[in-house]
NUPATI-876423 format. One record per residue (C-alpha): residue number from 1; residue in three letters; x, y, z. Coordinates in pm, 1 decimal. Layout:
! residues N
<NUM, 'ALA', <X, Y, Z>> ...
//
This chain:
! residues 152
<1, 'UNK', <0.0, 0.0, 0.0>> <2, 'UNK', <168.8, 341.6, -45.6>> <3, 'UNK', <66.3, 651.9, 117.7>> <4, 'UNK', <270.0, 938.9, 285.7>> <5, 'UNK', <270.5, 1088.0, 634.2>> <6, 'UNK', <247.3, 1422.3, 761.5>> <7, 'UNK', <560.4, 1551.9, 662.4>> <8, 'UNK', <524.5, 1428.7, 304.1>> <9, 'UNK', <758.4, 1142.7, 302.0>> <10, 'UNK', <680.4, 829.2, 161.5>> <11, 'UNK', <581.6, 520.6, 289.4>> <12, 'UNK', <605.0, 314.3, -10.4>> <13, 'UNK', <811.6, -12.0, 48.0>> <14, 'UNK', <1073.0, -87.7, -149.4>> <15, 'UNK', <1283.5, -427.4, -103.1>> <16, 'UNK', <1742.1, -417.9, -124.7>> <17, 'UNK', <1804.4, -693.1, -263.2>> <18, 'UNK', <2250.3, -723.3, -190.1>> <19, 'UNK', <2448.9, -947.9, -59.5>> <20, 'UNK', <2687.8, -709.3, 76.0>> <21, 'UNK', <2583.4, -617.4, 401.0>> <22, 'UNK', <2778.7, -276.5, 494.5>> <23, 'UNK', <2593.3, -133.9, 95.0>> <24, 'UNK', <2282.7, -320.9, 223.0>> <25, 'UNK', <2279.9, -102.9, 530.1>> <26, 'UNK', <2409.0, 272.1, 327.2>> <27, 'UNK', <2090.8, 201.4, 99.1>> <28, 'UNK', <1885.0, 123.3, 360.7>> <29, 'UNK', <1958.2, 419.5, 535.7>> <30, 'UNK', <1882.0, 623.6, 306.1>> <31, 'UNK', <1588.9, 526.7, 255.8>> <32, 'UNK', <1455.7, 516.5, 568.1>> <33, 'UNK', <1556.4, 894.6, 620.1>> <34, 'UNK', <1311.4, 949.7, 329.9>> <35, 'UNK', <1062.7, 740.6, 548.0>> <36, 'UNK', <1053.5, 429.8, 275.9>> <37, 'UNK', <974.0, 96.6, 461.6>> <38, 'UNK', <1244.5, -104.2, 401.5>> <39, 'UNK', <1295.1, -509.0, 328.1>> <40, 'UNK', <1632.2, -650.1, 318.6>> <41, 'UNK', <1713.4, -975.8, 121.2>> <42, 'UNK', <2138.4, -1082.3, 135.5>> <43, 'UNK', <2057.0, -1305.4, -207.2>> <44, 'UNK', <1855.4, -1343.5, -484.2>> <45, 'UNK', <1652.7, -1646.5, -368.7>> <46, 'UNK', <1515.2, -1506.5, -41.5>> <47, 'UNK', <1491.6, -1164.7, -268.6>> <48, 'UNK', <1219.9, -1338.3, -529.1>> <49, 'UNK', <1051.9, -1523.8, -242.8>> <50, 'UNK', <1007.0, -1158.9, -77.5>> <51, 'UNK', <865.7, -1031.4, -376.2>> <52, 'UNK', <599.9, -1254.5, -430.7>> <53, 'UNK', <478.0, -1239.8, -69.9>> <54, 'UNK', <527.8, -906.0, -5.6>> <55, 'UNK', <468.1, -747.8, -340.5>> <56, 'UNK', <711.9, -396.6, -263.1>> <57, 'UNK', <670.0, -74.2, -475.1>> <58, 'UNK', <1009.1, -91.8, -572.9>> <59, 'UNK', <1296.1, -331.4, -601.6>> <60, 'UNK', <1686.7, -243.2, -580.5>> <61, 'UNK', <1886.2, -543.3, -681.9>> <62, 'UNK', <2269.0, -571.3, -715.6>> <63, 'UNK', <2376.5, -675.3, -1051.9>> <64, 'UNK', <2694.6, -891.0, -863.0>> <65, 'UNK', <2518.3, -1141.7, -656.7>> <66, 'UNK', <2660.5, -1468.3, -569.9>> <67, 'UNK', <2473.3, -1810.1, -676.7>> <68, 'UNK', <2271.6, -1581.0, -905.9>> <69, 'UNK', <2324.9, -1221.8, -1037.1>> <70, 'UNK', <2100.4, -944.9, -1084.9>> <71, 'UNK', <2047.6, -1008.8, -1465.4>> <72, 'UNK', <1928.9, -1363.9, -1378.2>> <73, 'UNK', <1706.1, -1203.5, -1048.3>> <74, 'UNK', <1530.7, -919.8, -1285.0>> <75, 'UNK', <1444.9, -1192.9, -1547.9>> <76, 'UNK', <1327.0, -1438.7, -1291.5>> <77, 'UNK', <1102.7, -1133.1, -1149.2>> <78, 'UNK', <974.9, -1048.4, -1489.2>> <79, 'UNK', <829.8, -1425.1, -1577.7>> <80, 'UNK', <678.3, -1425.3, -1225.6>> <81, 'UNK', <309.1, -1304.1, -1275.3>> <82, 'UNK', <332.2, -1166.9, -914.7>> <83, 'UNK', <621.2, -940.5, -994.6>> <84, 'UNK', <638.1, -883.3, -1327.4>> <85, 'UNK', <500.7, -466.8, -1231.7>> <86, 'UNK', <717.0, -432.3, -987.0>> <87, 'UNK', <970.0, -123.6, -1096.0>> <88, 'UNK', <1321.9, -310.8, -1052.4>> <89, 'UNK', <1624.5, -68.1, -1036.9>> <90, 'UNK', <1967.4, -258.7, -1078.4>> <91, 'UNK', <2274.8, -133.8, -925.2>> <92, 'UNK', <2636.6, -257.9, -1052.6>> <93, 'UNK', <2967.4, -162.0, -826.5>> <94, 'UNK', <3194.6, -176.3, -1119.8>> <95, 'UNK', <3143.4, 47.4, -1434.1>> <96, 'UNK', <2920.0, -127.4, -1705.1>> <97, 'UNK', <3024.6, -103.2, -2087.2>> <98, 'UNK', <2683.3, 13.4, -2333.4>> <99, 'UNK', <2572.2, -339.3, -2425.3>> <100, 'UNK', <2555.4, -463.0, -2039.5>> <101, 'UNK', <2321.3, -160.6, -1998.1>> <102, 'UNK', <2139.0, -250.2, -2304.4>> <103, 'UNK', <2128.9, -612.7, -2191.4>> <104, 'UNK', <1932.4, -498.4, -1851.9>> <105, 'UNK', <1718.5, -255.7, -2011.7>> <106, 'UNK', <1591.6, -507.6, -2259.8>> <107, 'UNK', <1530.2, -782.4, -1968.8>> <108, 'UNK', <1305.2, -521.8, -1800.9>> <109, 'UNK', <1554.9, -282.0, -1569.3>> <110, 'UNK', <1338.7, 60.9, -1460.1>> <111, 'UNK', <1717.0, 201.8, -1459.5>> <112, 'UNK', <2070.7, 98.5, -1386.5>> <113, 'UNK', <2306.7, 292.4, -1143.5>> <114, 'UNK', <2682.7, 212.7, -1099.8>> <115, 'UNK', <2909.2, 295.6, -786.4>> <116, 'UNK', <2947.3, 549.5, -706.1>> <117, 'UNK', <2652.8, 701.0, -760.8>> <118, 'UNK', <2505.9, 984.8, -510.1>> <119, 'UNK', <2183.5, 974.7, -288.1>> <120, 'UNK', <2022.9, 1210.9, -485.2>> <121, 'UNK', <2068.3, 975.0, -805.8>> <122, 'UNK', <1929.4, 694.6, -618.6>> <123, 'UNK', <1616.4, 856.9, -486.6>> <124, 'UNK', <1571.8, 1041.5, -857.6>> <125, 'UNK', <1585.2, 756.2, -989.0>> <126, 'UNK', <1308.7, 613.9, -726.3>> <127, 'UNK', <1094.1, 895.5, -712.8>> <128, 'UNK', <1075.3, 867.7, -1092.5>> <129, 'UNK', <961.0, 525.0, -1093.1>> <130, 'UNK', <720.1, 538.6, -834.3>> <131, 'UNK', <570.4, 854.9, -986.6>> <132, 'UNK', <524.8, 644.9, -1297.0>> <133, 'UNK', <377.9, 363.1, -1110.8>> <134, 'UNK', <99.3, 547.3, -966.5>> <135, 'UNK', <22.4, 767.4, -1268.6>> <136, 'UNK', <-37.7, 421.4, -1455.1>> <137, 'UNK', <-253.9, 295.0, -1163.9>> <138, 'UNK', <-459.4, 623.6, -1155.6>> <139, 'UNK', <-542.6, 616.6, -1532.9>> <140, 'UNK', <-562.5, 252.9, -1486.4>> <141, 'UNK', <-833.4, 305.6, -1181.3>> <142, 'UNK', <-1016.9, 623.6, -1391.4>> <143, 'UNK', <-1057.4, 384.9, -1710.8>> <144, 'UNK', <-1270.1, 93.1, -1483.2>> <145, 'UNK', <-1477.7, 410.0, -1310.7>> <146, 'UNK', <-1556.3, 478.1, -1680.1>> <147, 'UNK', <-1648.7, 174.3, -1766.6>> <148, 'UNK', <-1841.7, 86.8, -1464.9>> <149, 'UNK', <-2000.0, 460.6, -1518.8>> <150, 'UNK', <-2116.6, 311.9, -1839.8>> <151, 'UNK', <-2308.8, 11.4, -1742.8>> <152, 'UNK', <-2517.4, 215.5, -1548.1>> 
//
């Protein structure tokens, strides 16, 4: 559910998928400064099953996972009826040559960063995506008004 408090933070939840804990815990903080609820997963696996049960606003998933990497995660994500919506923004810590961003884009990436990247790039990049999100729902939830409006 996403609404926003008092102070006009957000409340949206977004799910860190990284198996580094220490960049787990610097995107998690901030975050939680902007008042997102936050759900941690250290791998891929328990990432997806999170997904699916919890069904977040947003993903963040680090392109170098172990067992399976981010490319593999955002595909897996996309087949899954239950998260195939869900606005997945992949992070890389080493640079990424053109056709490696290509390659993410075309499996379904909302947006790629690479480390170093600054807060205010990661929370563009979220506000963005979450804007988008519930512009589509509100057109989305107009059109069946419409329609119901019509049967009358």
């Amino acid at each position: 559910m996403t609404t926003t408090n008092s102070e006009n933070k957000h409340t949206e939840t977004i799910l860190v998928i990284e198996h580094d804990s220490m960049l787990r815990e610097g995107i998690r903080s901030i975050l939680e400064v902007e008042r997102y609820h936050v759900i941690e997963a250290p791998d891929a696996t328990v990432g997806c099953e999170l997904a699916c049960e919890l069904h977040p606003e947003l993903i963040i998933c680090a392109v170098n996972l172990p067992v399976q990497n981010g490319y593999e995660t955002l595909s897996l994500l996309r087949k899954n009826g239950r998260t195939a919506d869900i606005p997945v923004i992949l992070v890389s810590d080493k640079w990424v040559d053109q056709p490696m961003v290509r390659f993410g884009m075309s499996l379904g990436a909302s947006d790629i960063l690479i480390r170093p990247y600054k807060a205010t790039d990661l929370l563009g990049s979220i506000h963005a995506r979450l804007e988008y999100r519930r512009a589509v729902a509100a057109y989305g939830e107009a059109k069946i008004r419409r329609l119901r409006g019509s049967e009358l």
